[in-house]
N, C-alpha and C positions, 0 to 999 in steps of 0.2 A: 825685783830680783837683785839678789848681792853679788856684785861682779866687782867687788874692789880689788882695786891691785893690790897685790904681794909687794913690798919693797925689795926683798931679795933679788940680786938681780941671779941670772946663768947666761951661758953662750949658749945653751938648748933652750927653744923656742917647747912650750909645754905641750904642743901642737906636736912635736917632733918626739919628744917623750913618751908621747902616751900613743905615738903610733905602732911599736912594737906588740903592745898589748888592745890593738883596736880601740880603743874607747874614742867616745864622741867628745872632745874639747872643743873650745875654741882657744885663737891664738892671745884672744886679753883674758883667759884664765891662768891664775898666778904660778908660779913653779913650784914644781912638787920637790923639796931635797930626799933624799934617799931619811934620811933619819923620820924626819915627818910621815912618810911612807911607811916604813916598819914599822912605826910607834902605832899608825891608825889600824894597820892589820894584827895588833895585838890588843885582848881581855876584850873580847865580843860575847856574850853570852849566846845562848840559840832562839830561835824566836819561832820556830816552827811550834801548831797551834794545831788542833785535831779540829778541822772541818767536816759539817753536816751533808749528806747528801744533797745536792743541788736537785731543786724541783723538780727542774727538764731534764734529768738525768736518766729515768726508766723509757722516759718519752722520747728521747736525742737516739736511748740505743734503737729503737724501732724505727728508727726512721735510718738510721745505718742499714740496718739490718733491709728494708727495702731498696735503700741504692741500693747496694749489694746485689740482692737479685738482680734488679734491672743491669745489671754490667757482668754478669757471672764469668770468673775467672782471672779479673782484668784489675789493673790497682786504680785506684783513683785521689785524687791528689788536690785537698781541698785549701786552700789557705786563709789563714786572719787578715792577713793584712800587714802593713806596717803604718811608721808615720807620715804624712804628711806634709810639708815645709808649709809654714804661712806666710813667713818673712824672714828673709836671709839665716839666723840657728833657731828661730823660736818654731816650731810644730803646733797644728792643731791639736784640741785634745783629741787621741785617738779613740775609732769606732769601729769595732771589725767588721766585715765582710761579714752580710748573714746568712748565706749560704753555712757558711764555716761555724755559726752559733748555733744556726737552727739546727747542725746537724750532732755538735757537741756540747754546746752552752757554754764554750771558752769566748773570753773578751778579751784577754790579754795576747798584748802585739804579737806579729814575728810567730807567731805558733802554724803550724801547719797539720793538718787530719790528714792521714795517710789508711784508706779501705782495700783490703787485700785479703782473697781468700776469705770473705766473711768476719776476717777480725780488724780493728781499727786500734790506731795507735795514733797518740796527737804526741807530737812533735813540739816543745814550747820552751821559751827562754825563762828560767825561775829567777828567784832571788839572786843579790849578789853574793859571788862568794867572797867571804872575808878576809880569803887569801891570797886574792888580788888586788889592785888600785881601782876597779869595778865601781865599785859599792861608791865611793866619797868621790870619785873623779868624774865618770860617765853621766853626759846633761841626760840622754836619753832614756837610758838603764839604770844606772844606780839609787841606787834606794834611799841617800841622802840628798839628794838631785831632783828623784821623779816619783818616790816612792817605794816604800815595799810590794812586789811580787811576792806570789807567791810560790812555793816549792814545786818539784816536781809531783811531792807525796801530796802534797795539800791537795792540787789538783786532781791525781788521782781518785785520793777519795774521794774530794767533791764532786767530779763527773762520770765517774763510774767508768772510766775506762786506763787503759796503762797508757803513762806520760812517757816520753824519754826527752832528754836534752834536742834540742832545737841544732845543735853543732854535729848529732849524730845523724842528721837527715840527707845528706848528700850521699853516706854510704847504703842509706835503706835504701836509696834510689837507681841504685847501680844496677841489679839486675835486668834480666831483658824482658820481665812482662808486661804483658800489653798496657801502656800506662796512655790514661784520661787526666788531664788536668784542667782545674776552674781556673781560665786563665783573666789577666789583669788586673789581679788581685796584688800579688807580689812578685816583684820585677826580679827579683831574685831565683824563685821558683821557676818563672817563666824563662829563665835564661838555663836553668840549671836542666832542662825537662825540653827537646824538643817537640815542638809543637804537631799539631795534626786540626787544621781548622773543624774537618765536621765531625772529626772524633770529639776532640776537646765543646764544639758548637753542642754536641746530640749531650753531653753532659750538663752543660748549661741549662738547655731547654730539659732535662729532667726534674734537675734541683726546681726549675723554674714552677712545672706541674705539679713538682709533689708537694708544692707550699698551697700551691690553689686553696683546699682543703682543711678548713682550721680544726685542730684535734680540740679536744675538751679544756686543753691548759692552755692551748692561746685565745681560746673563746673568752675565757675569763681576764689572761693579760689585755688584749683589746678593750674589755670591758673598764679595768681599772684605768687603761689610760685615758679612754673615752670620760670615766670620772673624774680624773683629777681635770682633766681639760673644762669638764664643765669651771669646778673651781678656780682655774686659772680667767677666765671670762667673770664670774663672779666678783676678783680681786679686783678687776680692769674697772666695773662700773662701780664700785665700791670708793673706785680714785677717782671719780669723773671731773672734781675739779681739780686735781694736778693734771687729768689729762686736758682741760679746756686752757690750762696753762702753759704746759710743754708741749704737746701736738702728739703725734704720732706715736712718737719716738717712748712716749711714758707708757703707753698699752705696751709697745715691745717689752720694753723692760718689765715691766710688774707679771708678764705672761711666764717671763723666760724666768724669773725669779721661782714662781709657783712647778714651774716643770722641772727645775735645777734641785727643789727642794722637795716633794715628791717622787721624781722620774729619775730619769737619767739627762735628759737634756730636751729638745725640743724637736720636734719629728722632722722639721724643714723650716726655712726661715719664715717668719712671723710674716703673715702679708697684714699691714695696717693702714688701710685707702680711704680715708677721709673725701667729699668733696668726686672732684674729676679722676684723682689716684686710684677710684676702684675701677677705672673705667680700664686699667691697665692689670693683665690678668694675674702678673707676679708682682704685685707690688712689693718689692722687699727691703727699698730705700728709707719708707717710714720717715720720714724728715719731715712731714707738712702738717701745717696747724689743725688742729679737730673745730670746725667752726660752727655753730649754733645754727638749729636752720635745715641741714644739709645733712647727709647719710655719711654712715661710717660704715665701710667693710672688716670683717676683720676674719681670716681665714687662721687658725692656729691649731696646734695638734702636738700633744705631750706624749713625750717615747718614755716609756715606762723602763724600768732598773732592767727590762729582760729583754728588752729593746724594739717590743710594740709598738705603732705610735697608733692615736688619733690622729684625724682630719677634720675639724668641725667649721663653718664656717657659717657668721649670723651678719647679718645689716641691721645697722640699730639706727636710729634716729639720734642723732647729735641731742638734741632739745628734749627730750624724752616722748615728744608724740610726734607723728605724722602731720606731715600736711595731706591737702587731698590727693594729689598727684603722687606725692611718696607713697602714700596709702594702694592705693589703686595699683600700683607697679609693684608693688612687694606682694599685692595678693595674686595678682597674676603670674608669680615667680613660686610661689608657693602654693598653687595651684599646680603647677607645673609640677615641681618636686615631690608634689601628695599623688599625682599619677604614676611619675616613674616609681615610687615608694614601692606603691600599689602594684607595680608593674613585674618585682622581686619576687620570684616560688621555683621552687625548684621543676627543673626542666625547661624554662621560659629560656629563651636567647638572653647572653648577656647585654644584646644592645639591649633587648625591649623596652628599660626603664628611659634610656636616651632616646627612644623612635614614643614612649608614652609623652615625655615631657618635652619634646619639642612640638609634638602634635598641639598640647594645649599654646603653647608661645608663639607658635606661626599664626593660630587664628587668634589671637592675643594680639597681634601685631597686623593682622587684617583688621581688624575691631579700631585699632587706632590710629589707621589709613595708612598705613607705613611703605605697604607691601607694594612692590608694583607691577604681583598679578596677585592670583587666588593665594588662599593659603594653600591650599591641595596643589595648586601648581608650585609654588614656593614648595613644598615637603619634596617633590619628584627629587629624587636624587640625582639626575641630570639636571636640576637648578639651583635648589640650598640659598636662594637669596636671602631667606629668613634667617641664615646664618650671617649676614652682619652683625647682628644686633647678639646674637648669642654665642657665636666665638668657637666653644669647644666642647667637646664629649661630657657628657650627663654621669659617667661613671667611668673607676677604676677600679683595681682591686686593690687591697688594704691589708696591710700586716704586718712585719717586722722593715719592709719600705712603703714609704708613704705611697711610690708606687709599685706596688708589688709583684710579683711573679714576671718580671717584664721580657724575661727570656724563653716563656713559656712561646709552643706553635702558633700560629695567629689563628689556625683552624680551631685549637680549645680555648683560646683568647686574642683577640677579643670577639674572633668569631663565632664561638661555643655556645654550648647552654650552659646555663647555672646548676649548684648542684648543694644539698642542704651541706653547710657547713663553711661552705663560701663569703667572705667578707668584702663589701666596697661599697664604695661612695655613691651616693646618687645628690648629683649638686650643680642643678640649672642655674642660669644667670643670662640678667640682660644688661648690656653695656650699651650705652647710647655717650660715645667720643662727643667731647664739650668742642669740637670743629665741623662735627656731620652738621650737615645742609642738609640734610634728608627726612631731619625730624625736628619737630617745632621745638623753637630755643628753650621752653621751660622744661626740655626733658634732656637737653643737652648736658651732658655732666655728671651724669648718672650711672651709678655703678649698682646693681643688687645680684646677689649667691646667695645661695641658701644651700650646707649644706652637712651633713648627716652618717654617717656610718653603720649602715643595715648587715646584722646575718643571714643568710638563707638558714630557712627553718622545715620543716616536714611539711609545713603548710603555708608558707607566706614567708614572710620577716618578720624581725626583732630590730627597732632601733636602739643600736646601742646607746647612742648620744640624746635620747628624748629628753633627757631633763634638763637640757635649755630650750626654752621656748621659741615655739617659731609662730602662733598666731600672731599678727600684728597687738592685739589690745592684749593679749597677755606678756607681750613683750614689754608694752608702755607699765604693766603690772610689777614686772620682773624688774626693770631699771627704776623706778619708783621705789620699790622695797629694797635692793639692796643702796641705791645712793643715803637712803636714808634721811 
């Protein structure tokens, strides 16, 4: 970042300067003189560009058009988002709210979707204008700073729906009808809107249902993320020895590289468990060496340009093959996983896939004297002791958030049935803590997942993510051919 001082000095701090006009400085950005200022707000050409219909554009209005119904009468009040702080002026990069995408396909900050009467208006901050100090002063906004935005018209076209300035939004909100807002999104709206918890709650858990349900065009964004993700695992063993060199930390980055350069970014942070680390169900610290011998987890999942992601999640063997014990525990985890699989059709309860694949893993874990009763008694859901060794739910659902719809009823999720067109994860694992006394030392340390991205279909599933491999000996196949 260029933060050099100005030698100019002034008695106005640039902080104080540029508070009349809002912009975001800081106090070691240099002084602006008055001359420098006019000079930069003169001979700008125009940059506006005639953009294409965005994809989700015909698909955003119908899904308006359904809020709508469900709220008939009442305005509704979706918002982007803004930024974030990471550290003291610097921001994440920002990612809007997908409520607020799925419902218009805007990604740019600070915009807010306003549904009233059946018509919708987004509300959003354009380009800077060049007849301000905006454009070349503002860290956050301006467009020599942080980039070009786009116009209010650009957008327009692109999303199919009428733009206004982001500054006119306070007065669309004055009137007295019945208003719903997505709240905790932006703190700004939120203060601007008083609240109504189970008004504003019952709109939440709307937005939440009506993603349940993947349309035709996210069927297919899931799908590409699902692919490049395959490719992004591809890259990882392709560097196997800069990973047996830098540890952990070299899968992160060659993953995040692939999903940066395809996608938009990476769906959630990389988990990369070498060793005892998978035994920890977020690994996200990624700091510890890959060592020969011993299993490697690695859970990753690429958010595609529309902000899809994948979840895929493989245990490889460090060495390229199994030992016996590796062996054996990876096929009883994928054993596991091939039931819940099996378990996906429409109509079936969403647990089913997690009550299929715990059934195999309890007596899987009876088989290897663990238990200390039955399996069948271990399953009673007033014991779950088989849940040491397995930790956590077999599925979620999947789609523009890694976990998805999560403000949906717990009556349609996670207590529901499935329904064709539905996306989520089916991904057992047994973790056996390198401290349990409960199971003999050679299995101490041990982390395996396995885990997948299934559609409900007319008749069963469709795995999106099949094409990385999950038999053990086509796996020893797969890292074999691409190390090279």
């Amino acid at each position: 970042m260029d933060d050099a001082q100005d030698t100019q000095q002034t008695d106005v701090t640039p902080a104080e300067a540029a508070q009349a006009e809002d912009l975001h400085v800081e106090s070691h950005d240099p002084a602006v003189p008055e001359a420098y200022a006019t000079f930069m707000r003169t001979g700008w050409g125009t940059r506006e560009t005639d953009l294409p219909p965005h994809p989700v554009a015909s698909w955003a209005a119908g899904r308006r058009t359904a809020l709508a119904e469900a709220f008939p009468g009442e305005r509704l009040v979706v918002p982007a988002g803004t930024f974030k702080v990471r550290s003291n002026d610097t921001d994440y990069r920002f990612r809007p709210d997908t409520a607020h995408t799925w419902l218009s396909g805007n990604q740019t900050s600070d915009a807010v979707l306003v549904v009233e009467d059946g018509e919708a208006v987004l509300y959003a901050r354009p380009g800077s204008d060049r007849e301000t100090d905006e454009f070349f002063r503002d860290r956050q906004y301006g467009d020599l700073w942080a980039g070009r935005r786009p116009s209010l018209r650009e957008m327009s076209d692109s999303l199919g729906l009428e733009v206004r300035h982001v500054n006119d939004l306070e007065a669309a909100l004055t009137s007295s009808a019945k208003t719903r807002v997505h709240r905790g999104v932006d703190a700004r709206v939120d203060a601007t809107l008083a609240g109504d918890e189970g008004r504003d709650g019952e709109l939440a858990r709307v937005l939440s249902e009506m993603r349940l349900v993947k349309d035709e065009w996210e069927v297919g964004e899931l799908q590409e993320a699902c692919d490049i993700t395959t490719l992004g695992f591809e890259d990882s063993v392709r560097e196997w020895d800069r990973v047996l060199e830098h540890g952990e930390r070299w899968i992160e980055g060659t993953f995040f590289r692939r999903a940066r350069a395809m996608g938009n970014d990476l769906g959630y942070d990389a988990i990369v468990g070498n060793g005892a680390h998978a035994t920890t169900l977020h690994w996200i610290e990624n700091s510890g060496a890959v060592v020969p011998g011993e299993l490697i987890l690695l859970d990753m999942g690429v958010e595609g340009h529309n902000l899809y992601t994948a979840d895929v999640t493989r245990t490889l063997p460090v060495s390229g093959t199994w030992t016996p014990v590796q062996r054996d525990l990876y096929s009883l985890v994928l054993a596991a996983q091939t039931a819940g699989i099996e378990a996906v059709r429409p109509g079936a309860a969403f647990l089913a896939a997690h009550h299929a694949a715990m059934d195999v893993l309890a007596h899987g874990l009876e088989d290897l004297g663990l238990l200390p009763v039955s399996a069948e008694e271990a399953l009673d859901p007033e014991s779950k002791v088989y849940a040491r060794w397995t930790l956590h739910g077999t599925s979620h659902m999947l789609g523009m958030d890694v976990h998805d719809c999560a403000s949906a009823s717990l009556d349609v999720y996670p207590r529901g049935d499935l329904a064709e067109g539905m996306c989520l994860t089916v991904e057992p694992g047994l973790y056996f803590q390198p401290d349990d006394l409960l199971v003999p030392e050679e299995l101490r340390g041990i982390g395996i997942r396995i885990e997948d991205d299934v559609l409900v279909t007319a008749d069963g599933c469709e795995n999106l993510s099949a094409a990385l491999p999950r038999d053990p000996d086509d796996i020893v196949e797969w890292m074999a051919s691409h190390r090279g």
